[in-house]
DRENDO-1510 file (C-alpha; in Angstrom, 1 decimal, always signed):
<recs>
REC; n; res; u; v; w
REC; 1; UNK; +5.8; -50.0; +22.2 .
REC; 2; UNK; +6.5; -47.9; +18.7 .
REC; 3; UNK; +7.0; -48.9; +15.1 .
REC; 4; UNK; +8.2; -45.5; +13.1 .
REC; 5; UNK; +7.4; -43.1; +16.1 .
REC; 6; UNK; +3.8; -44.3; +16.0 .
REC; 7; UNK; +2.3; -46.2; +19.1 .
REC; 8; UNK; +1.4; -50.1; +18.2 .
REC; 9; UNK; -2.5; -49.0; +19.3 .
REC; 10; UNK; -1.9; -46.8; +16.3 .
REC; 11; UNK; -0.9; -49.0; +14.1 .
REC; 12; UNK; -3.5; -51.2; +15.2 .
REC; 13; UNK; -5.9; -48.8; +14.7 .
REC; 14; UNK; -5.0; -47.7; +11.1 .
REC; 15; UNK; -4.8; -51.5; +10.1 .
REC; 16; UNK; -8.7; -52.4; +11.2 .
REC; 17; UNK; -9.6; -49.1; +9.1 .
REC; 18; UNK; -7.8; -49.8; +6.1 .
REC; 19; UNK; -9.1; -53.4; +6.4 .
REC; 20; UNK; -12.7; -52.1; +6.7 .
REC; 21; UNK; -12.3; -49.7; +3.5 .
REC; 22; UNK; -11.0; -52.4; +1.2 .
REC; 23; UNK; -14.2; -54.4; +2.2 .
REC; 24; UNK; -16.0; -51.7; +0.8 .
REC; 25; UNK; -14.4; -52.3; -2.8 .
REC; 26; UNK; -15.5; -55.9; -2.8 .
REC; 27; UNK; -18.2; -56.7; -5.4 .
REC; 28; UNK; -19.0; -60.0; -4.2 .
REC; 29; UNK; -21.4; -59.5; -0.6 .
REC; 30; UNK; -19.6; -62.9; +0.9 .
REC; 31; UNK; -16.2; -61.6; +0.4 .
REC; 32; UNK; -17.5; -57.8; +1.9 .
REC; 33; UNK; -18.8; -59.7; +5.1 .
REC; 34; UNK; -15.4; -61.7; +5.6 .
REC; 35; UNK; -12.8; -58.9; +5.2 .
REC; 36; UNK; -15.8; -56.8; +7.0 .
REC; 37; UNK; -15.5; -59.4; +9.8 .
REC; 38; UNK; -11.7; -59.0; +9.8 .
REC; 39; UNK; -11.7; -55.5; +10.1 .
REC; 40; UNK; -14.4; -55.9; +12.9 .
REC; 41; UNK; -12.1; -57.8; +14.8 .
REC; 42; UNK; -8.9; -55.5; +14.0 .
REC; 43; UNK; -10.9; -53.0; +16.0 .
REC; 44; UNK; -12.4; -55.1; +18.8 .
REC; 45; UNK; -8.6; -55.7; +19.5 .
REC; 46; UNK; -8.2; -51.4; +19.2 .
REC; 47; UNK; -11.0; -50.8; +21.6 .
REC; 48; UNK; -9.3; -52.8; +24.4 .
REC; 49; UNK; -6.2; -51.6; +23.6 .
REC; 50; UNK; -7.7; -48.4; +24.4 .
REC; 51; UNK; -8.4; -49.2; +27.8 .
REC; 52; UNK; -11.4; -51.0; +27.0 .
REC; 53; UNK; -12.9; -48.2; +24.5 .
REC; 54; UNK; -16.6; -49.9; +24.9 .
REC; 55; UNK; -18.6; -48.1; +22.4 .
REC; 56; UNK; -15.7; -49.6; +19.6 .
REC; 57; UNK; -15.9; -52.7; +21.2 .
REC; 58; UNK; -19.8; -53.5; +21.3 .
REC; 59; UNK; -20.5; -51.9; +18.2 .
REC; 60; UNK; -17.8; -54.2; +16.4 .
REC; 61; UNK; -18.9; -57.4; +18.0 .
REC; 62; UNK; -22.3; -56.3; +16.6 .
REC; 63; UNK; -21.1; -55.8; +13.5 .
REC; 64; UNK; -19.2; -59.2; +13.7 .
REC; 65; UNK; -22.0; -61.2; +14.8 .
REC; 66; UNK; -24.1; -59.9; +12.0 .
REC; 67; UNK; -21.3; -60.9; +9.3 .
REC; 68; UNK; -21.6; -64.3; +10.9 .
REC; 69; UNK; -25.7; -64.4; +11.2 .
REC; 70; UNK; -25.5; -63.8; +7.0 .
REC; 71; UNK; -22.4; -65.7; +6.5 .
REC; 72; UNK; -23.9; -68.8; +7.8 .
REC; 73; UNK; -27.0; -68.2; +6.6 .
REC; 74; UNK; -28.2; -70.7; +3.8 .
REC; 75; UNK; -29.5; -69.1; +0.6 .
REC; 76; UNK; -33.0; -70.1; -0.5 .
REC; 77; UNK; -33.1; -71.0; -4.2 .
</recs>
């Protein structure tokens, strides 16, 4: 399947790196982790898409599951 000429893996693939680079801008660390997360998933979806590309699927999960660990971690005050 093709949007533009350019394979929907593509596109796929494009999306979870632009999502990743705009959780870079974020100021505020919660916000970083969830868009982070977001990407993280965008490219757990690429790596199957792939074939099942494992090194972009278990490092993202890793990645995910560390967003969660921090996420749901309470802050001590």
């Amino acid at each position: 399947m093709e949007f533009l000429g350019v394979a929907l893996t593509e596109w796929v693939g494009y999306l979870a790196s632009a999502v990743l680079l705009v959780s870079f801008t974020m100021k505020d660390i919660r916000k970083l982790r969830m868009v982070n997360s977001a990407g993280a998933v965008l490219f757990v979806v690429y790596g199957f898409m792939l074939s099942t590309s494992w090194p972009i699927v278990i490092t993202n999960v890793a990645i995910l599951g560390i967003n969660i660990y921090y996420l749901s971690k309470k802050k001590k005050k």
